[in-house]
VOPAGU-2260 file (C-alpha; in pm, 1 decimal, decimal comma):
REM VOPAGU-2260
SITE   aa  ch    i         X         Y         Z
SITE  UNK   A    0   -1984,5    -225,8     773,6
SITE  UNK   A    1   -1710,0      31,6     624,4
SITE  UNK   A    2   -1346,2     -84,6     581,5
SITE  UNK   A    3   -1096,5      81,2     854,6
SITE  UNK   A    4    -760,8     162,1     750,3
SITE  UNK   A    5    -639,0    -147,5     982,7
SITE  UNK   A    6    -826,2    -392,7     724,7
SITE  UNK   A    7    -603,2    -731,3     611,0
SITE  UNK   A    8    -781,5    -662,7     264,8
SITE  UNK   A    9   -1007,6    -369,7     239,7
SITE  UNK   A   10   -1375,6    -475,6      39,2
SITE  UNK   A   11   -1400,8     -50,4     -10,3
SITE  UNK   A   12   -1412,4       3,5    -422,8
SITE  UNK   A   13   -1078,5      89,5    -591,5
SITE  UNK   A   14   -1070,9     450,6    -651,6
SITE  UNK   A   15    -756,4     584,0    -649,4
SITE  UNK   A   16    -646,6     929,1    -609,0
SITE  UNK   A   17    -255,7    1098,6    -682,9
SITE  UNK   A   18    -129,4    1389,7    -566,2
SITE  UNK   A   19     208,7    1624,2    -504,4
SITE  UNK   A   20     336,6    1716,8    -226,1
SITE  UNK   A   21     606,1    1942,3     -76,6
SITE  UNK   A   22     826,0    1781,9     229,5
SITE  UNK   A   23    1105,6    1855,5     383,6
SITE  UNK   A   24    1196,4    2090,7     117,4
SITE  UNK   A   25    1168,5    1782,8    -178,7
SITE  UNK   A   26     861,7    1763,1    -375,9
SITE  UNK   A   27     686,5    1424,7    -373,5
SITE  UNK   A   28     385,1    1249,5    -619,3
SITE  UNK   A   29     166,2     987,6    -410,5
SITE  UNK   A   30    -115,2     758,0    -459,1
SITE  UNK   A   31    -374,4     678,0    -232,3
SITE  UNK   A   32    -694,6     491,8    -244,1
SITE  UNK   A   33   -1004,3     379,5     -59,2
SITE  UNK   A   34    -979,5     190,9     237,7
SITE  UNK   A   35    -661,3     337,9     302,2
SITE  UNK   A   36    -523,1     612,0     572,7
SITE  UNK   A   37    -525,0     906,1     481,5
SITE  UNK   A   38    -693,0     883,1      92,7
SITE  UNK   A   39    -687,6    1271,5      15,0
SITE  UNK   A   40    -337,5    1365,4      86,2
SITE  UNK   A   41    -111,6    1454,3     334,7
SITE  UNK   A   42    -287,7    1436,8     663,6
SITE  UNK   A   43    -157,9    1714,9     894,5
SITE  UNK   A   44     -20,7    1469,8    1159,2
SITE  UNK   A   45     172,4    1245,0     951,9
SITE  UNK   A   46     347,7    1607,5     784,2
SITE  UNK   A   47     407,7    1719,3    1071,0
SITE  UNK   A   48     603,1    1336,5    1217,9
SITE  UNK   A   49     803,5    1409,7     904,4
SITE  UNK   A   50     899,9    1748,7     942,2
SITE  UNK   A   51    1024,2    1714,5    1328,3
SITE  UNK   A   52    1216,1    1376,6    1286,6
SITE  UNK   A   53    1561,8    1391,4    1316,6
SITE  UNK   A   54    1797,8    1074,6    1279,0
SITE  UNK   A   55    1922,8     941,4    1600,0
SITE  UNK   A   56    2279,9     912,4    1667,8
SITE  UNK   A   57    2250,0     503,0    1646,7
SITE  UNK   A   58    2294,6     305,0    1355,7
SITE  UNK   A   59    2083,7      72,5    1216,6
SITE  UNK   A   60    1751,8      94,1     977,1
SITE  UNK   A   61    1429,9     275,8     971,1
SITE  UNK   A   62    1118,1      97,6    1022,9
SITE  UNK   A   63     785,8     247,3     913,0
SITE  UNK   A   64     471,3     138,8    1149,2
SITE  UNK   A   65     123,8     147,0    1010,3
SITE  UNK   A   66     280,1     290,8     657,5
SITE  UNK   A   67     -16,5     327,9     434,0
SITE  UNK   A   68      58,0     424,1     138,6
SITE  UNK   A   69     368,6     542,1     253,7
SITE  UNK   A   70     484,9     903,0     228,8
SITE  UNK   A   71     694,2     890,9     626,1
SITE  UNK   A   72     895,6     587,5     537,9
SITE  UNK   A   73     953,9     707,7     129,7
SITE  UNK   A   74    1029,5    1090,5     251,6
SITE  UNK   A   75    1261,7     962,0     528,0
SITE  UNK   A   76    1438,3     715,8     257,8
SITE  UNK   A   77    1519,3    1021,0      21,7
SITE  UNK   A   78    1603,4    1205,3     330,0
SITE  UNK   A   79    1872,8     964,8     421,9
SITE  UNK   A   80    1997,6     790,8     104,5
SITE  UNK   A   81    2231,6     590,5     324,2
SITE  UNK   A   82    1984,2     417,8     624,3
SITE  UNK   A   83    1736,0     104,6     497,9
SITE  UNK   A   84    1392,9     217,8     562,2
SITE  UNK   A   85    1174,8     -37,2     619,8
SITE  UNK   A   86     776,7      -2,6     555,8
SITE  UNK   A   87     549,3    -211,6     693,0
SITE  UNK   A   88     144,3    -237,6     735,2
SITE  UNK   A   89    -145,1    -496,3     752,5
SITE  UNK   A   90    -371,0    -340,3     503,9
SITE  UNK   A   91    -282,0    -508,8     170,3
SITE  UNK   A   92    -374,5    -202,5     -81,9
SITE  UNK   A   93    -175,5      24,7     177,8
SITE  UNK   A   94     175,9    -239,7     100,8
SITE  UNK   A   95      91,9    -220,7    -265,7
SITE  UNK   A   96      54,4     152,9    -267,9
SITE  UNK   A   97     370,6     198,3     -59,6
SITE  UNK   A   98     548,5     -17,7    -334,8
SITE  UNK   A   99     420,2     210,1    -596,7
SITE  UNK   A  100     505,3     500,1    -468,5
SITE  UNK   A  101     853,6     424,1    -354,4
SITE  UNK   A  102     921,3     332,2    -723,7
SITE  UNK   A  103     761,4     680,0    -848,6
SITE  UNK   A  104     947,2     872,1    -621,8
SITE  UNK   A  105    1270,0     705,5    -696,9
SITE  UNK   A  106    1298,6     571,9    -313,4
SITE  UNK   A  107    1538,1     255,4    -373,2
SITE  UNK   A  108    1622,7     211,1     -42,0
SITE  UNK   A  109    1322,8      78,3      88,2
SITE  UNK   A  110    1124,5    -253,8     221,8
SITE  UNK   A  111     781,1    -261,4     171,0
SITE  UNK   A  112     580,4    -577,3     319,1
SITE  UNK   A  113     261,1    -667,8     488,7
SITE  UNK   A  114     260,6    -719,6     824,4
SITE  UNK   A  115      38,8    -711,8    1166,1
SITE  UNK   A  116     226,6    -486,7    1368,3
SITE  UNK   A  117     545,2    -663,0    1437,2
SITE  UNK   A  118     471,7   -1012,5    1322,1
SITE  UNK   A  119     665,4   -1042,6    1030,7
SITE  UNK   A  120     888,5    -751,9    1065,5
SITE  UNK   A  121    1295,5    -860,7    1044,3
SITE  UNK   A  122    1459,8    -992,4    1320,8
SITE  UNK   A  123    1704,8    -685,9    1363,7
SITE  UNK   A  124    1752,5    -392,5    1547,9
SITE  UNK   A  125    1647,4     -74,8    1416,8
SITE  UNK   A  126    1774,5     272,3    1511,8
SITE  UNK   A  127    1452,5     457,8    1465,5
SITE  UNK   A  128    1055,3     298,9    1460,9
SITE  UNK   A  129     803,4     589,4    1348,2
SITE  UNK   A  130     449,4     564,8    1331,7
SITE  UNK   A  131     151,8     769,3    1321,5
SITE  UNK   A  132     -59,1     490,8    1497,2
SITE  UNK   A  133    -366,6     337,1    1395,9
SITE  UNK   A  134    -551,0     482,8    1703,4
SITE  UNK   A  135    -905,0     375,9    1561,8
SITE  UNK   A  136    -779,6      11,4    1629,1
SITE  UNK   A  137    -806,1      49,4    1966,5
SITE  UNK   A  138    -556,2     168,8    2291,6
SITE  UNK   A  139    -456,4    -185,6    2335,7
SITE  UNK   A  140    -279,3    -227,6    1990,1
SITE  UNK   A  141    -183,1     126,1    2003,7
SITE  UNK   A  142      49,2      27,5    2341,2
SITE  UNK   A  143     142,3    -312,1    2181,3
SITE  UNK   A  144     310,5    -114,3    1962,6
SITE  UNK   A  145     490,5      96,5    2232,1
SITE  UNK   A  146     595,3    -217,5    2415,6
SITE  UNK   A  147     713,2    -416,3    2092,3
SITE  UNK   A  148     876,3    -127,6    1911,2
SITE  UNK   A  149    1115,4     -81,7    2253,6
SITE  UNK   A  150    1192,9    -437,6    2183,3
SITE  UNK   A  151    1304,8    -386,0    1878,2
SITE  UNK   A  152    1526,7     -96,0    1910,2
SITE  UNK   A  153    1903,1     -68,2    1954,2
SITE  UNK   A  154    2031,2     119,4    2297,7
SITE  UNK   A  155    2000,5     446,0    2214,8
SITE  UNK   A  156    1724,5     397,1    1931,4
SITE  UNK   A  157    1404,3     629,6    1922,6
SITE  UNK   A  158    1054,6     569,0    1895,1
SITE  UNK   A  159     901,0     899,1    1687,6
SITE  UNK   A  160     496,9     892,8    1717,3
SITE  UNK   A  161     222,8    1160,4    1620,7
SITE  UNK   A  162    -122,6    1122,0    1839,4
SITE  UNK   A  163    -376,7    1424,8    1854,0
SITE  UNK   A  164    -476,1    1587,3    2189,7
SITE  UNK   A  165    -842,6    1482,9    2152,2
SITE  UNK   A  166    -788,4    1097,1    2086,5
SITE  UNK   A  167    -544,6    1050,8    2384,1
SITE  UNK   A  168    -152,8    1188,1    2362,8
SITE  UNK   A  169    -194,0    1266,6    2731,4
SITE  UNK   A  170    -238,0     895,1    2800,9
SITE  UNK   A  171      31,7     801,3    2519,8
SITE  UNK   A  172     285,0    1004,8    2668,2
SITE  UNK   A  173     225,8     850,1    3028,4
SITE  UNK   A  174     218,7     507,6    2854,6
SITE  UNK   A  175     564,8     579,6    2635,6
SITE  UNK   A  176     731,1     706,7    2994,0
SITE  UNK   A  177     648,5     365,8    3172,6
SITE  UNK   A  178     835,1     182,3    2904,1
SITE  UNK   A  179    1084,2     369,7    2778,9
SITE  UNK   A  180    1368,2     543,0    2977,6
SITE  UNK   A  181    1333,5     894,1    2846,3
SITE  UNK   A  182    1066,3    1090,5    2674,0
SITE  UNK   A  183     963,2    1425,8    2509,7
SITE  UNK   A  184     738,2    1604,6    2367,4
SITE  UNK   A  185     851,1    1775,0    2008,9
SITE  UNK   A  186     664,3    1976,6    1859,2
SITE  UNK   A  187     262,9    2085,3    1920,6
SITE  UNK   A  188      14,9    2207,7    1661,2
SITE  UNK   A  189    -365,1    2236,5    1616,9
SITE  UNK   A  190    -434,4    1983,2    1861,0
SITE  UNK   A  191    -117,5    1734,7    1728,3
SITE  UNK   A  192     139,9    1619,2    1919,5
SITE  UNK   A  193     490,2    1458,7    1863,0
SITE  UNK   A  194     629,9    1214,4    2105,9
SITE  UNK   A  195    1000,0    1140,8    2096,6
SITE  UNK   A  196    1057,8     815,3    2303,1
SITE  UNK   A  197    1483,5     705,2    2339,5
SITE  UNK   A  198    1535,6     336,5    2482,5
């Protein structure tokens, strides 16, 4: 049976692949690999996460959900210099290509570490969680991660997700409003949708 992305330790053969990219106006070089989401570049969904977000008003860190190899959390650390980002994801290549990368593109403010959702995450508040969920792990996951990330939010923190139209955003959305006090849809594209969620 093939790896999935959501793999503790992908058995898929090493073949790595690098790439540039352009976002948020500042040009980026990643590496991806097998066994890893997305392994060809930029997937449309996690560009377009990147190019809505906007920093809450609340302090606090970043945290990353389901990073791969990392280009939300590394753009959003060059983005804002001054906010910890921290990256976290249960697929071990995906936390050692997220480490890479962060040191080729110069990201310094980041934490990079392996972890099953939540698990091992720090025990602190953050002001913003993003994720573009691993939606082929399942819808009960994908809501344990709306229920947890609420948890670990300040008052006034945001939960920032991308889910497409065809593998269940309607159902996300109505999920996200049962949890969290206010929600909105911000921005739509080819069948891509980006939820804004505010404890």
């Amino acid at each position: 049976m093939a790896d999935h992305y959501f793999t503790k330790q992908p058995n898929a053969k090493s073949r790595p692949k690098t790439w540039d990219a352009v976002l948020k106006g500042r040009r980026f070089r990643f590496t991806s690999d097998e066994g890893v989401f997305a392994k060809h570049g930029i997937d449309p969904g996690t560009e377009w996460l990147i190019e809505a977000f906007e920093m809450p008003g609340a302090d606090g860190s970043i945290l990353d959900v389901g990073c791969g190899y990392g280009p939300i959390g590394i753009c959003l650390a060059k983005q804002y210099p001054e906010r910890r980002i921290v990256m976290v994801d249960i697929n071990e290549r995906a936390v050692a290509l997220a480490v890479t990368n962060a040191k080729a593109n110069d990201a310094g403010n980041v934490l990079v570490m392996q972890s099953d959702l939540f698990a091992d995450v720090p025990a602190e508040p953050f002001a913003a969680i993003v994720s573009n969920p691993p939606i082929r792990a399942g819808k009960n996951v994908v809501y344990c991660l709306f229920e947890s990330a609420y948890d670990r939010l300040v008052d006034g923190g945001e939960l920032w997700i991308v889910i497409r139209k065809q593998q269940g955003a309607a159902s996300a959305l109505k999920k996200l409003q049962s949890v969290f006090r206010e929600t909105s849809v911000i921005f739509k594209k080819k069948g891509y949708v980006v939820i804004k969620a505010v404890k």
